[in-house]
TORKOL-4160 file (C-alpha; in steps of 0.2 Angstrom, whole numbers, padded with zeros to 4 digits, m for minus):
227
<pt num="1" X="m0169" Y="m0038" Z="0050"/>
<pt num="2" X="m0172" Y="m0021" Z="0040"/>
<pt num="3" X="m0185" Y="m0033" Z="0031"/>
<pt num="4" X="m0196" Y="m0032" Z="0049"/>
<pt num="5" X="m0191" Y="m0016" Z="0051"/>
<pt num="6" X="m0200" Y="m0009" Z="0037"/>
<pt num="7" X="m0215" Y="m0023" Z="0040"/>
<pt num="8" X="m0217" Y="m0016" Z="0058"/>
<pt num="9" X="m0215" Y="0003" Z="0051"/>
<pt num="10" X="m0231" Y="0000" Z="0039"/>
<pt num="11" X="m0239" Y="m0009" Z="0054"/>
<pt num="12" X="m0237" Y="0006" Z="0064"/>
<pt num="13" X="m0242" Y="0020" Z="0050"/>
<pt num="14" X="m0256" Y="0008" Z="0049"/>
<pt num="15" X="m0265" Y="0009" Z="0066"/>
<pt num="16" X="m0259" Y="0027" Z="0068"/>
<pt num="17" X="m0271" Y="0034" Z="0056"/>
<pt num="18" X="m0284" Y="0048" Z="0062"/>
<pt num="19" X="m0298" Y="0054" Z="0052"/>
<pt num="20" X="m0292" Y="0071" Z="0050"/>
<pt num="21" X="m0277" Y="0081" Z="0045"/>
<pt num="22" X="m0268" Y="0084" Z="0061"/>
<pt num="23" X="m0254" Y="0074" Z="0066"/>
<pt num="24" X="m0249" Y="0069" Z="0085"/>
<pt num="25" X="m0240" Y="0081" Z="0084"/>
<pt num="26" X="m0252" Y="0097" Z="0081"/>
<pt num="27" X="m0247" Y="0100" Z="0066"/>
<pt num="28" X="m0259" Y="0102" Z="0051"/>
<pt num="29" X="m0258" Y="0096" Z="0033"/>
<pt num="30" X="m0242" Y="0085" Z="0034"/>
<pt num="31" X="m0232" Y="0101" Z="0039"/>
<pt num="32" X="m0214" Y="0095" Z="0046"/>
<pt num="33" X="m0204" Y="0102" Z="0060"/>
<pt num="34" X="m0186" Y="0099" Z="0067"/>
<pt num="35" X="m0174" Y="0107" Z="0074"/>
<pt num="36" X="m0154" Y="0102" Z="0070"/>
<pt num="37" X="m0146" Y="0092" Z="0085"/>
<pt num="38" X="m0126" Y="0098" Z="0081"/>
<pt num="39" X="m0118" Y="0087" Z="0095"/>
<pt num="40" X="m0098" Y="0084" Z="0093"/>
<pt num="41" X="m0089" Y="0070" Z="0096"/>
<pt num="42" X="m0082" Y="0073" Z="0112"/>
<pt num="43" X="m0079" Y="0058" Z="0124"/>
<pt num="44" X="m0090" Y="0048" Z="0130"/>
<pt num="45" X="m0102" Y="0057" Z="0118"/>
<pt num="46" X="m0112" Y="0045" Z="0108"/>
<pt num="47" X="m0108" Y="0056" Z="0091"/>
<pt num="48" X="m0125" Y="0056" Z="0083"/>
<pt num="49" X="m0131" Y="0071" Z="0075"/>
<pt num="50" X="m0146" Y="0073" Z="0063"/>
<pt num="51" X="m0163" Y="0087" Z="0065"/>
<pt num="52" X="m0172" Y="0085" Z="0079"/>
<pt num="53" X="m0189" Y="0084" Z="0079"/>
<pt num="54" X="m0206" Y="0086" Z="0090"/>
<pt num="55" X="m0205" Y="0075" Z="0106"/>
<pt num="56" X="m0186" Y="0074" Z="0105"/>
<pt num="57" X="m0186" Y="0062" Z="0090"/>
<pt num="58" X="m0172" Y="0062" Z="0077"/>
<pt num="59" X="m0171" Y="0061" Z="0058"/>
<pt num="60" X="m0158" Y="0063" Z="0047"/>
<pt num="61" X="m0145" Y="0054" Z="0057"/>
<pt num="62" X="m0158" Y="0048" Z="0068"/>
<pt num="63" X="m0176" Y="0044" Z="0071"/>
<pt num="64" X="m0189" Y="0050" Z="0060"/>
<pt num="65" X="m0201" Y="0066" Z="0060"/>
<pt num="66" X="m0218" Y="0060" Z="0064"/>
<pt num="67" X="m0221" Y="0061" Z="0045"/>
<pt num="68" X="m0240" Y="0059" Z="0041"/>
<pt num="69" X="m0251" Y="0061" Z="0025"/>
<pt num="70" X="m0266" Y="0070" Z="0030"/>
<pt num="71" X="m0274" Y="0072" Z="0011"/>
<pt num="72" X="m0267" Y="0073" Z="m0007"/>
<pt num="73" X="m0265" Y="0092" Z="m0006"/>
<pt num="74" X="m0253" Y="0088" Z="0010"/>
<pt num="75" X="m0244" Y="0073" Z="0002"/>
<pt num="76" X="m0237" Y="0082" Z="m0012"/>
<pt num="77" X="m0233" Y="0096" Z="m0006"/>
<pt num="78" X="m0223" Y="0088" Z="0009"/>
<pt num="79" X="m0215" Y="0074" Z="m0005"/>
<pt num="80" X="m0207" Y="0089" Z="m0016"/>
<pt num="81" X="m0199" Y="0097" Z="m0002"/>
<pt num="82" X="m0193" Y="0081" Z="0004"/>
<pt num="83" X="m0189" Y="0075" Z="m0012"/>
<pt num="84" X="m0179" Y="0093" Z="m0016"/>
<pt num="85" X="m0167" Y="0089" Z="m0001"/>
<pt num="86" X="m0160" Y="0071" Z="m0006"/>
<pt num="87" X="m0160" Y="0079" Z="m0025"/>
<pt num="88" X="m0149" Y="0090" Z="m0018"/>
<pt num="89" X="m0140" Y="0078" Z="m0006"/>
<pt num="90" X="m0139" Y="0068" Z="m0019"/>
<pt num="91" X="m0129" Y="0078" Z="m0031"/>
<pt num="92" X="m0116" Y="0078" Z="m0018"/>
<pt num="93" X="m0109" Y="0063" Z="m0023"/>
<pt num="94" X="m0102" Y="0068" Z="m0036"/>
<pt num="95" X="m0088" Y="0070" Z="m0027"/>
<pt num="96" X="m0087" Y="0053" Z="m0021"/>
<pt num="97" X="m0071" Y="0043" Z="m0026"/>
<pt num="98" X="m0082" Y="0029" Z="m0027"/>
<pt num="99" X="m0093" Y="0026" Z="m0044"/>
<pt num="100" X="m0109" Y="0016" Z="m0035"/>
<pt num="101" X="m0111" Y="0031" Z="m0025"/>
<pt num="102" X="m0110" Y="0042" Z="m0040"/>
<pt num="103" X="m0121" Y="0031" Z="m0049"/>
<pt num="104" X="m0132" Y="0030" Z="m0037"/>
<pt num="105" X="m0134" Y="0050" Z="m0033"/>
<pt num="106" X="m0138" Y="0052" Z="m0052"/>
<pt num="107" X="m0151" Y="0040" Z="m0050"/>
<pt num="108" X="m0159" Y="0050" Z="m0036"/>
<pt num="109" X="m0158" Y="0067" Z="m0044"/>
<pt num="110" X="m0164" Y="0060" Z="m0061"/>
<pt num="111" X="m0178" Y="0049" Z="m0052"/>
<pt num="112" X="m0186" Y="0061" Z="m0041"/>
<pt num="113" X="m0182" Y="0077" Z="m0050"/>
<pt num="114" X="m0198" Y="0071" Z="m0064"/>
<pt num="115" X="m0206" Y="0066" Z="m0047"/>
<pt num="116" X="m0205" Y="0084" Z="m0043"/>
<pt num="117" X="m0208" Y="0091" Z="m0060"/>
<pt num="118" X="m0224" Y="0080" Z="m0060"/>
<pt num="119" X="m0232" Y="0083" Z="m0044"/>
<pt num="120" X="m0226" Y="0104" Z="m0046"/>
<pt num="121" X="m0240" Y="0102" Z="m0062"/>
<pt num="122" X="m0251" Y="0091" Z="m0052"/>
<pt num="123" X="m0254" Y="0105" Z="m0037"/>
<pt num="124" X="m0253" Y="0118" Z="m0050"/>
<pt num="125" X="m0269" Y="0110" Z="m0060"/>
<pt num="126" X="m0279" Y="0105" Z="m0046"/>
<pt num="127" X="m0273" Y="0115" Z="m0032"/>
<pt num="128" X="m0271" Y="0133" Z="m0040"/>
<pt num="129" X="m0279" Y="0143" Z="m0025"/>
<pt num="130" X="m0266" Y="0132" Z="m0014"/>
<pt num="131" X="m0246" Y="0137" Z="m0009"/>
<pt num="132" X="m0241" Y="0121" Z="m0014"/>
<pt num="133" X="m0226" Y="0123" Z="0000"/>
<pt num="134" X="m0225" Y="0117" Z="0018"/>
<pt num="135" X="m0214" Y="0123" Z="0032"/>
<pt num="136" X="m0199" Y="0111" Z="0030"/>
<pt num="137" X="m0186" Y="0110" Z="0040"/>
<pt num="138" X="m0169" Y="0098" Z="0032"/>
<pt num="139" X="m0168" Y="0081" Z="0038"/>
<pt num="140" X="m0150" Y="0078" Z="0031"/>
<pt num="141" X="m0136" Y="0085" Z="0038"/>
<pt num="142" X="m0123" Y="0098" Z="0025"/>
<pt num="143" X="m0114" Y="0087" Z="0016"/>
<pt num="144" X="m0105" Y="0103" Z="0005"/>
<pt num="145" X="m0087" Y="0101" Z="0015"/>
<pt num="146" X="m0086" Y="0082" Z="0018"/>
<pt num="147" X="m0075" Y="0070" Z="0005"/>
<pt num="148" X="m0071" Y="0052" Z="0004"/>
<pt num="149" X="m0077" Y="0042" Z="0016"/>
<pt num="150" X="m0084" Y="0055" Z="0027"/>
<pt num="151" X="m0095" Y="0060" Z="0010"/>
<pt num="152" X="m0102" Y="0042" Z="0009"/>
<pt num="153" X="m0104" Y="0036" Z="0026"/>
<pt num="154" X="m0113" Y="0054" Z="0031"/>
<pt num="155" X="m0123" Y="0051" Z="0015"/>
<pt num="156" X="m0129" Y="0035" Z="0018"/>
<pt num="157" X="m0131" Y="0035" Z="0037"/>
<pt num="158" X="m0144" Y="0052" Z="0034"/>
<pt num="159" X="m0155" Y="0043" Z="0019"/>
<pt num="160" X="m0158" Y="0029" Z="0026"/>
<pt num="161" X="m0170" Y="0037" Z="0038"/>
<pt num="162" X="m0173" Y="0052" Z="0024"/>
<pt num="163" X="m0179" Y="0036" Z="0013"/>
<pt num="164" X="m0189" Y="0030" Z="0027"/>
<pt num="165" X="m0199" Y="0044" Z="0030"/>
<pt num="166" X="m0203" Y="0045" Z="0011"/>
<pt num="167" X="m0210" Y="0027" Z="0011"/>
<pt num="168" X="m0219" Y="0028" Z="0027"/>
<pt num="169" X="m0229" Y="0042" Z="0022"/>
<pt num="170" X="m0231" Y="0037" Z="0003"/>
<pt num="171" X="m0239" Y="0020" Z="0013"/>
<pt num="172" X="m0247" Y="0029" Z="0025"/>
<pt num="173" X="m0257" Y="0038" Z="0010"/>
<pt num="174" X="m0261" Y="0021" Z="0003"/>
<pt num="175" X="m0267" Y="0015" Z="0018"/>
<pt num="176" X="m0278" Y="0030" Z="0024"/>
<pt num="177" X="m0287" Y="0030" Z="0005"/>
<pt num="178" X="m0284" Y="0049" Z="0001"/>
<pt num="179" X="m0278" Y="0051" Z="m0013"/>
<pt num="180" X="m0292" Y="0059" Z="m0024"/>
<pt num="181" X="m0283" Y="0055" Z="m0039"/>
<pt num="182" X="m0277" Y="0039" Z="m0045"/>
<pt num="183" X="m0261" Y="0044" Z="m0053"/>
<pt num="184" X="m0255" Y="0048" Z="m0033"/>
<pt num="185" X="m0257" Y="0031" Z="m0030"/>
<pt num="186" X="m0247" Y="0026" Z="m0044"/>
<pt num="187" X="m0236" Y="0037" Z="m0039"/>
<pt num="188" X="m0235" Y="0035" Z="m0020"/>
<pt num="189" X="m0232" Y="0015" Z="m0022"/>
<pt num="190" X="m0217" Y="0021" Z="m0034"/>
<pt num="191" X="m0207" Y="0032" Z="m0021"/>
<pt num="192" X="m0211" Y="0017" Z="m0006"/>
<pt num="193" X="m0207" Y="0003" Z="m0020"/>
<pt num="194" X="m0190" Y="0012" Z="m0026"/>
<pt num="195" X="m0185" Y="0020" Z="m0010"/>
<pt num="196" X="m0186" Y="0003" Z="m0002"/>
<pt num="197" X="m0174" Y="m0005" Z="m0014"/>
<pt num="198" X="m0163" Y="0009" Z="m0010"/>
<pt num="199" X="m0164" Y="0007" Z="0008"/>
<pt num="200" X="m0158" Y="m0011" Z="0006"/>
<pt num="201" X="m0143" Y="m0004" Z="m0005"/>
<pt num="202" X="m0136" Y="0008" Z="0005"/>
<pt num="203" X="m0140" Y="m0004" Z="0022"/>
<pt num="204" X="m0127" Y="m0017" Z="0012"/>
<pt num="205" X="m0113" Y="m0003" Z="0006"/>
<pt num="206" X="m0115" Y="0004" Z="0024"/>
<pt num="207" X="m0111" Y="m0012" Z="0033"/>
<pt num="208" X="m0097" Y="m0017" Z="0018"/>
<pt num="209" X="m0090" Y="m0001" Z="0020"/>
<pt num="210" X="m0092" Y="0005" Z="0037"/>
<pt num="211" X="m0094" Y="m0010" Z="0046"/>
<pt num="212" X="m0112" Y="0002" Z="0052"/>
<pt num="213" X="m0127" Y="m0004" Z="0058"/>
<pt num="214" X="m0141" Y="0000" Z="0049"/>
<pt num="215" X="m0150" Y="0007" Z="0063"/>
<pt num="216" X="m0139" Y="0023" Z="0064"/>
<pt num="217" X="m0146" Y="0030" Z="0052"/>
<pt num="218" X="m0163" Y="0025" Z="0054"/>
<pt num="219" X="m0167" Y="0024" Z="0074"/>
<pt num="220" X="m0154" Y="0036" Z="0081"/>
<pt num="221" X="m0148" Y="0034" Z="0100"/>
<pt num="222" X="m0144" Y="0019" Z="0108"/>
<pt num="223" X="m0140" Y="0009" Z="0093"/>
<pt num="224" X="m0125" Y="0003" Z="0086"/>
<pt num="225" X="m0115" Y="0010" Z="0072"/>
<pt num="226" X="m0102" Y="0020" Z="0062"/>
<pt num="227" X="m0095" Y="0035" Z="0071"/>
């Protein structure tokens, strides 16, 4: 099922392209914005909590931001905010009692800290009259006072869809052909090619571990999961 997921997500990043910079939601250059949805688990409450985003749509925990790639300039400078967050997510885990998920959060912070590093030098050299930053809000909950299996399950439940958006804008920057370098590319079909393989790992721990649906941490509301 995750396997049409993703299909369908490409799909939709597909036939949602514009032929300029500004998203559906009025915001320019790939900028993201959310704001944090801190429900509680009261009764009767559904317990999903994750940023909240334009239109009422949920990442993190929930539903994606309207993530889009609007033009090499907007693509990296959106990717190393994005990737900054799950390296620091990341390097939560190792607290985890359990060593796949320590293994895996080095993997992460080894991985996309070069990312990082590379595209840093890559907006620096061709983008030098250009911040390089974009007004990012978290799409992952704080995971600082969680442990054991609250440290896991918040962790995989929030990168999931924190995975998603990465290789649906990495694809959507294929799709739309702007990348004015070739080494994006290369490097845009590396974050959607690894992150995917990622998001079927942490699908399988999820459900082994949690009995969760892979759906909470990718579509939010109305689906079923771990609480």
């Amino acid at each position: 099922m995750l396997a049409v997921l993703l299909a369908s997500v490409t799909a939709a990043v597909a036939v949602s392209v514009t032929n300029d910079d500004e998203d559906r939601f009025g915001h320019r250059d790939g900028m993201m914005s959310s704001q944090w949805d801190d429900r509680t688990d009261r009764p009767g409450d559904s317990g999903q909590r994750g940023w909240r985003g334009p239109g009422g749509m949920m990442s993190g925990s929930g539903t994606m931001h309207g993530m889009r790639a609007g033009s090499e300039y907007a693509y990296l400078a959106a990717m190393v905010a994005h990737h900054q967050e799950a390296v620091s997510a990341a390097r939560q885990l190792e607290r985890s009692d359990r060593a796949k998920m320590r293994e895996l959060g080095r993997s992460i912070v080894a991985s996309q800290t070069a990312q990082i590093d590379q595209m840093q030098g890559w907006l620096a050299d061709w983008y030098p009259n250009r911040p390089g930053q974009v007004a990012y809000q978290p799409m992952m909950r704080d995971l600082s006072g969680l442990e054991g299996d609250r440290l896991d399950r918040a962790f995989l439940q929030d990168m999931l869809g924190h995975h998603t958006g990465a290789v649906m804008m990495s694809q959507q920057l294929l799709i739309r052909g702007v990348a004015d370098h070739d080494q994006v590319e290369v490097l845009a079909r590396t974050i959607r090619d690894e992150q995917r393989a990622e998001i079927f790992q942490m699908q399988r721990w999820l459900q082994a571990w949690f009995g969760g649906d892979w759906q909470q941490g990718l579509c939010g509301g109305g689906m079923h999961g771990a609480r």
